[in-house]
Every structure is written in structure tokens, then in C-alpha cells.
N, CA, C and O atoms as CSV, one atom per row, in Angstrom:
chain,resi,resn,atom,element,x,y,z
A,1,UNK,N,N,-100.816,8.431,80.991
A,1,UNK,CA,C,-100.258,9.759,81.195
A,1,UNK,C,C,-99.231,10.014,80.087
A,1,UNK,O,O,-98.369,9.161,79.877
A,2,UNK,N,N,-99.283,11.345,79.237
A,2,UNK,CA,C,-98.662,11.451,78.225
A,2,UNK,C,C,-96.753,11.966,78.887
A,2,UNK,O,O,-96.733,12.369,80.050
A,3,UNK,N,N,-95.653,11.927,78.291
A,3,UNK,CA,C,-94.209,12.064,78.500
A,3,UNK,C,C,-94.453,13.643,79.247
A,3,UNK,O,O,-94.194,13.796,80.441
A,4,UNK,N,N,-94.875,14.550,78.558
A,4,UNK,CA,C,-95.220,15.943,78.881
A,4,UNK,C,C,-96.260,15.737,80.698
A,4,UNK,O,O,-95.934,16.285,81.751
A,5,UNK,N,N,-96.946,15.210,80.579
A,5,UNK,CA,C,-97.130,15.362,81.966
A,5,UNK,C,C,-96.203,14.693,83.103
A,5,UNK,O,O,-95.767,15.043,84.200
A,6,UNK,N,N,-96.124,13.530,82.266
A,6,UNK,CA,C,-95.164,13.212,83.642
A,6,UNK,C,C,-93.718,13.998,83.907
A,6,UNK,O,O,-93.428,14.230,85.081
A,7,UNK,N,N,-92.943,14.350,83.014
A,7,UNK,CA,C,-92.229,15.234,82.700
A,7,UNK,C,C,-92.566,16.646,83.991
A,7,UNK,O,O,-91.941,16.892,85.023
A,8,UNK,N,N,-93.987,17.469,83.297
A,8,UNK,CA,C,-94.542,18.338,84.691
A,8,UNK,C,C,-94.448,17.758,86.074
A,8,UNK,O,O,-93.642,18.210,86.887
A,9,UNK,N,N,-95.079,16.985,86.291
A,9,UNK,CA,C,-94.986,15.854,87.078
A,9,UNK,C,C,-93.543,15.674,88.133
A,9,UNK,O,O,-93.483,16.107,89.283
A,10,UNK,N,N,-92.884,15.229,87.704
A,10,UNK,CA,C,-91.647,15.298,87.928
A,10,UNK,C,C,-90.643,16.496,88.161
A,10,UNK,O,O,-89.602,16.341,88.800
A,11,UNK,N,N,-90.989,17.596,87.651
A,11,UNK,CA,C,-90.089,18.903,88.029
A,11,UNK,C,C,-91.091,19.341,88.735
A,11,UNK,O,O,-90.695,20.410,89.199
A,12,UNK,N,N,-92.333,19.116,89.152
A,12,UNK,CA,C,-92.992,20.088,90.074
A,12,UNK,C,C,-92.288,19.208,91.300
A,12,UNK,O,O,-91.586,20.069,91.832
A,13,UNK,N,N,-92.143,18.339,91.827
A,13,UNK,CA,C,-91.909,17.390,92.908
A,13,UNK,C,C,-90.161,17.259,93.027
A,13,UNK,O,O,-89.534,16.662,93.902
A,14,UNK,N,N,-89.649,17.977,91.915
A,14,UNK,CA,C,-88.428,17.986,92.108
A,14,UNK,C,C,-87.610,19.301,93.100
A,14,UNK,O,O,-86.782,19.268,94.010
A,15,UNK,N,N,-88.471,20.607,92.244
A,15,UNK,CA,C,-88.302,22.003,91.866
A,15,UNK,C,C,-89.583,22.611,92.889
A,15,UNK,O,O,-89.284,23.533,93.648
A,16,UNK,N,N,-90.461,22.283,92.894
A,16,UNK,CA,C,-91.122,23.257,93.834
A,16,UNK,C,C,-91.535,24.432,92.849
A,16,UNK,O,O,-91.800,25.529,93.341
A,17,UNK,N,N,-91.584,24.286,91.786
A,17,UNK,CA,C,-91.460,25.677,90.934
A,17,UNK,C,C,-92.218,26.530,90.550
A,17,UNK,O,O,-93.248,26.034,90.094
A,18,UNK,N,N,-92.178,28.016,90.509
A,18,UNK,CA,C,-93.082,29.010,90.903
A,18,UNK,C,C,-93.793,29.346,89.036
A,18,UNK,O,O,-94.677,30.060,88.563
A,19,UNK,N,N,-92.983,28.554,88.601
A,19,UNK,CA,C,-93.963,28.537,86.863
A,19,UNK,C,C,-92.910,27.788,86.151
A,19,UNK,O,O,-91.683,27.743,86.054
A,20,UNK,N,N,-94.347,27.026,85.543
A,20,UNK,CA,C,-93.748,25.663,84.758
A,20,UNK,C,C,-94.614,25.726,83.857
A,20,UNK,O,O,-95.793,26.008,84.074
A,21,UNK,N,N,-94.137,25.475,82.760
A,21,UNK,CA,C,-94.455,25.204,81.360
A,21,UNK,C,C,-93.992,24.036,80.695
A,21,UNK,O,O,-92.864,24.008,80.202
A,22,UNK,N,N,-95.044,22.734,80.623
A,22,UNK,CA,C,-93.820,21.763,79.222
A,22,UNK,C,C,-95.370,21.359,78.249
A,22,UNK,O,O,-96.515,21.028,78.557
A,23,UNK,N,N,-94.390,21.689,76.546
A,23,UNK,CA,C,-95.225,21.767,76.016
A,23,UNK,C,C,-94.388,20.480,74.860
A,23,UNK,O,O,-93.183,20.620,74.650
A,24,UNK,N,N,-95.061,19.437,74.273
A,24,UNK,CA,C,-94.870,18.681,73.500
A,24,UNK,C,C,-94.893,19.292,72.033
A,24,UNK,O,O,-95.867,19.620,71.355
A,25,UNK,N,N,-93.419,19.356,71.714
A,25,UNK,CA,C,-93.750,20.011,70.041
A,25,UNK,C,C,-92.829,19.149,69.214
A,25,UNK,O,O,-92.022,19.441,68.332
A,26,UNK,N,N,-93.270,17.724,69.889
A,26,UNK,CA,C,-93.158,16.801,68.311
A,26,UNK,C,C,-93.225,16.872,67.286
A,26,UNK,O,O,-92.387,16.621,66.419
A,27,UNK,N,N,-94.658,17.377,67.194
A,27,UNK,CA,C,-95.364,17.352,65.611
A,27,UNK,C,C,-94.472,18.128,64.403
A,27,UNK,O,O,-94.480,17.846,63.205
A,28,UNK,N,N,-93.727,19.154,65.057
A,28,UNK,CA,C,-93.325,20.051,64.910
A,28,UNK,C,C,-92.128,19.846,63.809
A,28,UNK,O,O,-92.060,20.311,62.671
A,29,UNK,N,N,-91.018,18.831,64.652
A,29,UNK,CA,C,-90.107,17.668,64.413
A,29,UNK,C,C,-90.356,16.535,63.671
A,29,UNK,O,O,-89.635,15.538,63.684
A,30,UNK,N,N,-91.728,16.718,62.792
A,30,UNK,CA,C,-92.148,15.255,61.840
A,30,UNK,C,C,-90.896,15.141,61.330
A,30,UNK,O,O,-90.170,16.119,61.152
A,31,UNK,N,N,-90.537,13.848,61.044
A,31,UNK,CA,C,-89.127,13.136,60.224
A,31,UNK,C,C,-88.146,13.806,60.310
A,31,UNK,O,O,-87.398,13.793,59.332
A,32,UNK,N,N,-87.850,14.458,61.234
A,32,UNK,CA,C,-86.379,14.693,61.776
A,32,UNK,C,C,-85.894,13.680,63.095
A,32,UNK,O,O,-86.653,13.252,63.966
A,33,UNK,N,N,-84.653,13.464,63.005
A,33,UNK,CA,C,-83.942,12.718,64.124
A,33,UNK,C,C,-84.760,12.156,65.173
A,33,UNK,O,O,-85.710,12.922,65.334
A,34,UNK,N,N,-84.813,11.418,65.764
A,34,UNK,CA,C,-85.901,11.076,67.402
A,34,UNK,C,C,-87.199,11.177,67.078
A,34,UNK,O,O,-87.938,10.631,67.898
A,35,UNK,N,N,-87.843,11.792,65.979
A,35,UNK,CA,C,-89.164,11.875,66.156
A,35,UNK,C,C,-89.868,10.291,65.835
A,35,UNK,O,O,-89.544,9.440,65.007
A,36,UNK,N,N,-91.007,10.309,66.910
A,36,UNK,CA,C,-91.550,9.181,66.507
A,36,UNK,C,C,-93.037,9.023,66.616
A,36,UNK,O,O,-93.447,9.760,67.513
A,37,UNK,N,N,-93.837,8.458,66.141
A,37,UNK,CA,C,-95.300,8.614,66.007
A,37,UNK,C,C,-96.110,8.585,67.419
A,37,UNK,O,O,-96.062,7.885,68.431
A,38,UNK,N,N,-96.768,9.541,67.039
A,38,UNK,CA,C,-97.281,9.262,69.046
A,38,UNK,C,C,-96.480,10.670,69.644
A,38,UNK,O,O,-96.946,10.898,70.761
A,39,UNK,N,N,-95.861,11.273,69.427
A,39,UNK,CA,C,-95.042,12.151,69.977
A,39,UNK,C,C,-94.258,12.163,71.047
A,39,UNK,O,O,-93.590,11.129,71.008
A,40,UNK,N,N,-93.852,13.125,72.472
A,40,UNK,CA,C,-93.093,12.716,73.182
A,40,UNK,C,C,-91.382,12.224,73.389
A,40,UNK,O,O,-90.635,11.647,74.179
A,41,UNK,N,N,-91.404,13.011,71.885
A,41,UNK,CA,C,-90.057,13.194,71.425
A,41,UNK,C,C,-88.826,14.389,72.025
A,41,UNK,O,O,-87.679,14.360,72.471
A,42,UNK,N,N,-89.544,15.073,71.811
A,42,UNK,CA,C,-89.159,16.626,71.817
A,42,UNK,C,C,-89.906,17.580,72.493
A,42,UNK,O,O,-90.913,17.966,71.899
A,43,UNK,N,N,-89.587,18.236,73.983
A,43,UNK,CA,C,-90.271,18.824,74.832
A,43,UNK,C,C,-89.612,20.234,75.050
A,43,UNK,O,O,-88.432,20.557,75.183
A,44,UNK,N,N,-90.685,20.907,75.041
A,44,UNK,CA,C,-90.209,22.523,75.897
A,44,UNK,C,C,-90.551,22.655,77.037
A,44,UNK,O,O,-91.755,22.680,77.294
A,45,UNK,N,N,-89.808,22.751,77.820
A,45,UNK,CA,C,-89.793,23.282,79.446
A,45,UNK,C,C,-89.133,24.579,79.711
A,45,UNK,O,O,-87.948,24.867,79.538
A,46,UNK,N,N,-90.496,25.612,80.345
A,46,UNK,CA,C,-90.222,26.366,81.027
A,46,UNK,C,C,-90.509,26.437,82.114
A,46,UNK,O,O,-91.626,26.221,82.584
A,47,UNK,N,N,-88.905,26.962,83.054
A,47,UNK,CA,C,-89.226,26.726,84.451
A,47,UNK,C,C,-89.011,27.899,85.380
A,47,UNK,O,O,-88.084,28.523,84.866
A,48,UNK,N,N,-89.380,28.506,86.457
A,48,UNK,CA,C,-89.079,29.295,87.314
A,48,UNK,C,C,-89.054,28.577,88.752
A,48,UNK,O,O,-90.131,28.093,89.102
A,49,UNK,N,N,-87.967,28.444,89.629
A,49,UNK,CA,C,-87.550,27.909,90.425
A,49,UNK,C,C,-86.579,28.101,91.506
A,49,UNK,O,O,-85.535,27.480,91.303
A,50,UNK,N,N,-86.613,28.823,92.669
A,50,UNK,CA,C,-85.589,29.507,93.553
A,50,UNK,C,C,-84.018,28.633,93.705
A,50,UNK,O,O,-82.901,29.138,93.823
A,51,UNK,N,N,-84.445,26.973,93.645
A,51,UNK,CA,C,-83.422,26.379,94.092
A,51,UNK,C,C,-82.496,26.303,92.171
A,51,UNK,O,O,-81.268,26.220,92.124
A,52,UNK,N,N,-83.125,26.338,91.189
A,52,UNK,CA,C,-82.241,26.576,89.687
A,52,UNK,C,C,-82.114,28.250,89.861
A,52,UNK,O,O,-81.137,28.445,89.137
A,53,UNK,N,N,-82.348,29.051,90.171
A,53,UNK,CA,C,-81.556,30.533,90.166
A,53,UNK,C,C,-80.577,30.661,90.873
A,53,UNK,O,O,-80.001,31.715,90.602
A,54,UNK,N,N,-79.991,29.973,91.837
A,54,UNK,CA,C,-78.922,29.921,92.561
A,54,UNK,C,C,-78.251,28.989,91.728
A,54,UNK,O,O,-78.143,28.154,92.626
A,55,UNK,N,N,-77.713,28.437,90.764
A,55,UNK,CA,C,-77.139,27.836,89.918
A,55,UNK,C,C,-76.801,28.198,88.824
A,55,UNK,O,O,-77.743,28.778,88.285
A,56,UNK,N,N,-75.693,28.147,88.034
A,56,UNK,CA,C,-75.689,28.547,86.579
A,56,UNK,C,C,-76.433,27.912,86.072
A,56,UNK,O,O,-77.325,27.232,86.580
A,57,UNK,N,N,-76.035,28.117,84.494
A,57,UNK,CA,C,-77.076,27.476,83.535
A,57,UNK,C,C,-76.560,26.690,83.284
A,57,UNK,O,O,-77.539,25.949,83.206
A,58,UNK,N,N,-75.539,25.896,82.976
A,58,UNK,CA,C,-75.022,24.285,83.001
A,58,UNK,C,C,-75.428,23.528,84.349
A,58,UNK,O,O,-75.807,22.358,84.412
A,59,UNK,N,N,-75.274,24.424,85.422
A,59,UNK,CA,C,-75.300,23.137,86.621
A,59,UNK,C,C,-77.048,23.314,86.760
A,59,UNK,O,O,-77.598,22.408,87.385
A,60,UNK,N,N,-77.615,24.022,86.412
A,60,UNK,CA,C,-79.404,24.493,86.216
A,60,UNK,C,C,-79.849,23.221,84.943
A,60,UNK,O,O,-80.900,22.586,84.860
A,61,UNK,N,N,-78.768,23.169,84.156
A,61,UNK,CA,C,-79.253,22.134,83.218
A,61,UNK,C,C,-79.406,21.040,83.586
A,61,UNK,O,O,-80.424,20.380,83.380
A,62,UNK,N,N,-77.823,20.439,84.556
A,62,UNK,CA,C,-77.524,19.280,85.209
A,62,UNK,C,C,-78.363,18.740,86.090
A,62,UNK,O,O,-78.200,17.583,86.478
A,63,UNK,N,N,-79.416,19.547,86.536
A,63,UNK,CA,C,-80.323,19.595,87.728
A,63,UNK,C,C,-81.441,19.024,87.038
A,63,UNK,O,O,-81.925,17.992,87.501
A,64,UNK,N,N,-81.987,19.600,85.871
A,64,UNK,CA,C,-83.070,19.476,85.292
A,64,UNK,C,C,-82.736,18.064,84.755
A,64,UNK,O,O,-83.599,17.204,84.939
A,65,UNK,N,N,-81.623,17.719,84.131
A,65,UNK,CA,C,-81.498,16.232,83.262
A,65,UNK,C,C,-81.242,15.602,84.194
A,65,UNK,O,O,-81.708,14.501,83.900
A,66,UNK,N,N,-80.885,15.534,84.986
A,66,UNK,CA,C,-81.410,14.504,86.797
A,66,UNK,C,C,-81.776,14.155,86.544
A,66,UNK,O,O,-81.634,13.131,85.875
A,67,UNK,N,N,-83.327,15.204,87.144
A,67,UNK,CA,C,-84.620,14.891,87.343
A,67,UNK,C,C,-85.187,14.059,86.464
A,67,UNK,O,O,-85.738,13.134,87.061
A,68,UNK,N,N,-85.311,13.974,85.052
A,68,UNK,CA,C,-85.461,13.848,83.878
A,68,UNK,C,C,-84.814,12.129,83.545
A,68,UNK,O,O,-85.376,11.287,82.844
A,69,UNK,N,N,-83.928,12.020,84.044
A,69,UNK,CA,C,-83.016,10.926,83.905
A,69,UNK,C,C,-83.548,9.664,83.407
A,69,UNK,O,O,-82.744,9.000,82.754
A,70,UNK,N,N,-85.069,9.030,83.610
A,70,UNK,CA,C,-85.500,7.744,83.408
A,70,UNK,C,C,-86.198,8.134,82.238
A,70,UNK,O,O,-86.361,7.208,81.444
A,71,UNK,N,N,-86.663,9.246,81.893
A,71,UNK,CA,C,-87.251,9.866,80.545
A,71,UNK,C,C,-86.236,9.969,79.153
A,71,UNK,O,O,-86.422,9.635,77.983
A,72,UNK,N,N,-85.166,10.549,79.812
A,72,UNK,CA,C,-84.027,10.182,78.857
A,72,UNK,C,C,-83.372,9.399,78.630
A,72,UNK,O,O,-82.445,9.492,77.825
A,73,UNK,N,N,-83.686,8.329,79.323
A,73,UNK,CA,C,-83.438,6.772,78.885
A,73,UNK,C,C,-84.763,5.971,78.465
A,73,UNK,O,O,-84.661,4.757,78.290
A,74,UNK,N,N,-85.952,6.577,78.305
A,74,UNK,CA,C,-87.116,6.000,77.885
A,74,UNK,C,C,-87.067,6.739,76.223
A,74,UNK,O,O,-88.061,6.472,75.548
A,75,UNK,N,N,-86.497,7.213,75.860
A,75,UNK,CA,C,-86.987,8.124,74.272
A,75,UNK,C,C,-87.006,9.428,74.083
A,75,UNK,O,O,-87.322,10.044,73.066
A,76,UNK,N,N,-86.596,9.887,75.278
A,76,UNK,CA,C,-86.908,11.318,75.267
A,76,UNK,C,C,-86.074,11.902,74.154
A,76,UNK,O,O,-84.900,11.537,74.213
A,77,UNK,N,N,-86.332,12.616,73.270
A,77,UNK,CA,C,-84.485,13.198,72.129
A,77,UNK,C,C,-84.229,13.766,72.254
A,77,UNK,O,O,-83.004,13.892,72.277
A,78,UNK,N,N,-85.331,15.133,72.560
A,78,UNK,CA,C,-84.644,16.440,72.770
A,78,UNK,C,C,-85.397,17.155,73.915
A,78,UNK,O,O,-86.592,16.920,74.096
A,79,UNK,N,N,-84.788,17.932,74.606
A,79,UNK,CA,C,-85.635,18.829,75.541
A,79,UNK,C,C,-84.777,19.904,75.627
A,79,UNK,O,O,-83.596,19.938,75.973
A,80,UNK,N,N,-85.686,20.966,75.188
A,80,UNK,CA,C,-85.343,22.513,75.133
A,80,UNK,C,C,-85.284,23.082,76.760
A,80,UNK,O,O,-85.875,22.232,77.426
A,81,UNK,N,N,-84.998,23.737,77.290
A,81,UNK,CA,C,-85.454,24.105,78.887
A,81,UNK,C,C,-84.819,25.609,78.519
A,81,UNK,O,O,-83.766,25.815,77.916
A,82,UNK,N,N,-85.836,26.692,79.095
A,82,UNK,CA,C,-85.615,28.055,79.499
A,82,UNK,C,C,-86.022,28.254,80.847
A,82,UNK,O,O,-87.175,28.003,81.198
A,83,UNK,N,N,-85.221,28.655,81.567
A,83,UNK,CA,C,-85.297,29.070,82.801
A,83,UNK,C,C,-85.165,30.558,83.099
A,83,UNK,O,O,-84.305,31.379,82.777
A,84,UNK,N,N,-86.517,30.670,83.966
A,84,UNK,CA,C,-86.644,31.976,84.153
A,84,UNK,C,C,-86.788,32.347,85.392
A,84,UNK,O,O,-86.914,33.540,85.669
């Protein structure tokens, strides 16, 4: 299972969420900071979610890098998140 699914994976079972988007744009990031072969570096997540709209966007962030927490100690470098 690639970082990006489990990633989905993980905020659907977190979040319940009414639209989710994560899209791997490593490639994107060749030889900049964190990138590394294989990708799974650098993720976009978009999320729509009743229990992150009752939250700002720092404590909406705090929620999401939770969830996220064993990913960002596995390699993860960067993750973009828009919440909608």
C-alpha cells in the first residue's frame, strides 16, 4: 500500500469525511529537501469534514497531524492540507 493510501486510509477512519482528496506530488519535489526515490514524500490532502469545520485552522491542522502522526515519523516531509 502506497503512503498516499494509507494516508486516505487513515483520515477516512479518523474524519468520517464528506470529500477527501490525497494526491502524491513527489515527483514534483525531485531534489529538493525530503524528496526521496519511490515518492511519498510530499502529499496533498484535501479534506471536507463536519468534526474539522468546527475547529480553526491550526487546531484543524493539529487534528490532521494526529492522525498522521506514525507517517510523520516514518518520512513523511511535507503535507499540504486544504480544508474545505
Amino acid at each position: 500500500m502506497t503512503r498516499a493510501n494509507r494516508i486516505k486510509t487513515q483520515l477516512e477512519s479518523h474524519f468520517q469525511p464528506t470529500r477527501l482528496e490525497v494526491i502524491d506530488e513527489s515527483e514534483a519535489h525531485h531534489g529538493h529537501a525530503g524528496w526521496r526515490e519511490g515518492g511519498g514524500t510530499h502529499i496533498a490532502v484535501t479534506i471536507g469534514a463536519d468534526e474539522l469545520k468546527s475547529l480553526n485552522r491550526v487546531a484543524a491542522h493539529r487534528a490532521i497531524y494526529s492522525a498522521l502522526g506514525q507517517e510523520l515519523s516514518d518520512g513523511l516531509h511535507a503535507l499540504r492540507i486544504t480544508i474545505v
